[in-house]
N, C-alpha and C positions, 0 to 999 in steps of 0.2 A: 052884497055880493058874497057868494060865499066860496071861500078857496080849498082846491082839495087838499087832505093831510099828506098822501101818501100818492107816488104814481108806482103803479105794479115795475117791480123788477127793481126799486130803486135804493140803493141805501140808507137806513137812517138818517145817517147824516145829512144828505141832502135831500129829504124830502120835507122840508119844510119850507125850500126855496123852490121847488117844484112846481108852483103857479106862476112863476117868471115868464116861461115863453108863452103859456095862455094869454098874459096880458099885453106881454111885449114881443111878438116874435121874433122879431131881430138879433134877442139876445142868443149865443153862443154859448158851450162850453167846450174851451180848447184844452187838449192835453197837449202839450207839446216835450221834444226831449233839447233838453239845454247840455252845454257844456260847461266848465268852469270855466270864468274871463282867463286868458292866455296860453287854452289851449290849443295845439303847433294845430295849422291849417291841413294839413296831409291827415291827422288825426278826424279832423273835426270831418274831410273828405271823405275819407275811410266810415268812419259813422255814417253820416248823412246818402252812400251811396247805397249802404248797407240796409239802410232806414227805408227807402224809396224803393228798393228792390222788394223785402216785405212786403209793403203798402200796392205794391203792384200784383202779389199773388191773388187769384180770383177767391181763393178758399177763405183768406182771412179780409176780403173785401164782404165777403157774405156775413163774415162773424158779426161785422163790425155794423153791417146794412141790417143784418136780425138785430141787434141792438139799437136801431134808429140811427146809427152814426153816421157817418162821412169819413172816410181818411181823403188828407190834401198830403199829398209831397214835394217837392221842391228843393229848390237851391235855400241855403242860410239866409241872403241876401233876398231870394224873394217872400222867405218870411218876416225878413225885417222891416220891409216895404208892408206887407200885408199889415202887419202888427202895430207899426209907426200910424198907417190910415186909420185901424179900429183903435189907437187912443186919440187921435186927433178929432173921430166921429164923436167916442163917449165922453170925453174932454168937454166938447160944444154943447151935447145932451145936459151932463152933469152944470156945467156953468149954466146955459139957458134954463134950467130946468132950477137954478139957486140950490142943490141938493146939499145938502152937509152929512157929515160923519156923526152917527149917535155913538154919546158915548157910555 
């Protein structure tokens, strides 16, 4: 099988992992926006509403759809949920699957 080097538009750096979704489509790439642990909930509110409001303009739904992407928005809590499910799926992959860490 031969895997390709490079997908058009993509950065060096990541095009060496670029035959990923070919083989596996499942696999994801999330960017997400984090806070530092303790910071005040009104803040993190203010953020996150701020966040979603963005992700809802049609213009930068397009940017992001020319790029192949998807924006997801939501509450904290339902990405914690979402996020806690995709390590408990790749958990069960990586274990059944015996994978280890090259070092």
């Amino acid at each position: 099988m031969t895997l390709p080097r490079h997908v058009a538009g993509q950065k060096p750096l990541t095009a060496k992992v670029a035959w990923i979704p070919i083989i596996i489509p499942e696999i994801r790439v999330l960017k997400m926006l984090n806070a530092p642990k303790g910071t005040p909930p009104d803040v993190i509110g203010m953020l996150n509403k701020a966040v979603n409001e963005a992700l809802a303009d049609p213009e930068m739904k397009k940017k992001f759809a020319d790029l192949g992407g998807m924006m997801l928005g939501g509450s904290p809590s339902e990405f914690g949920r979402f996020l806690g499910a995709e390590t408990n799926k790749w958990a069960k992959v990586i274990h059944d699957a015996d994978l280890k860490l090259m070092e």
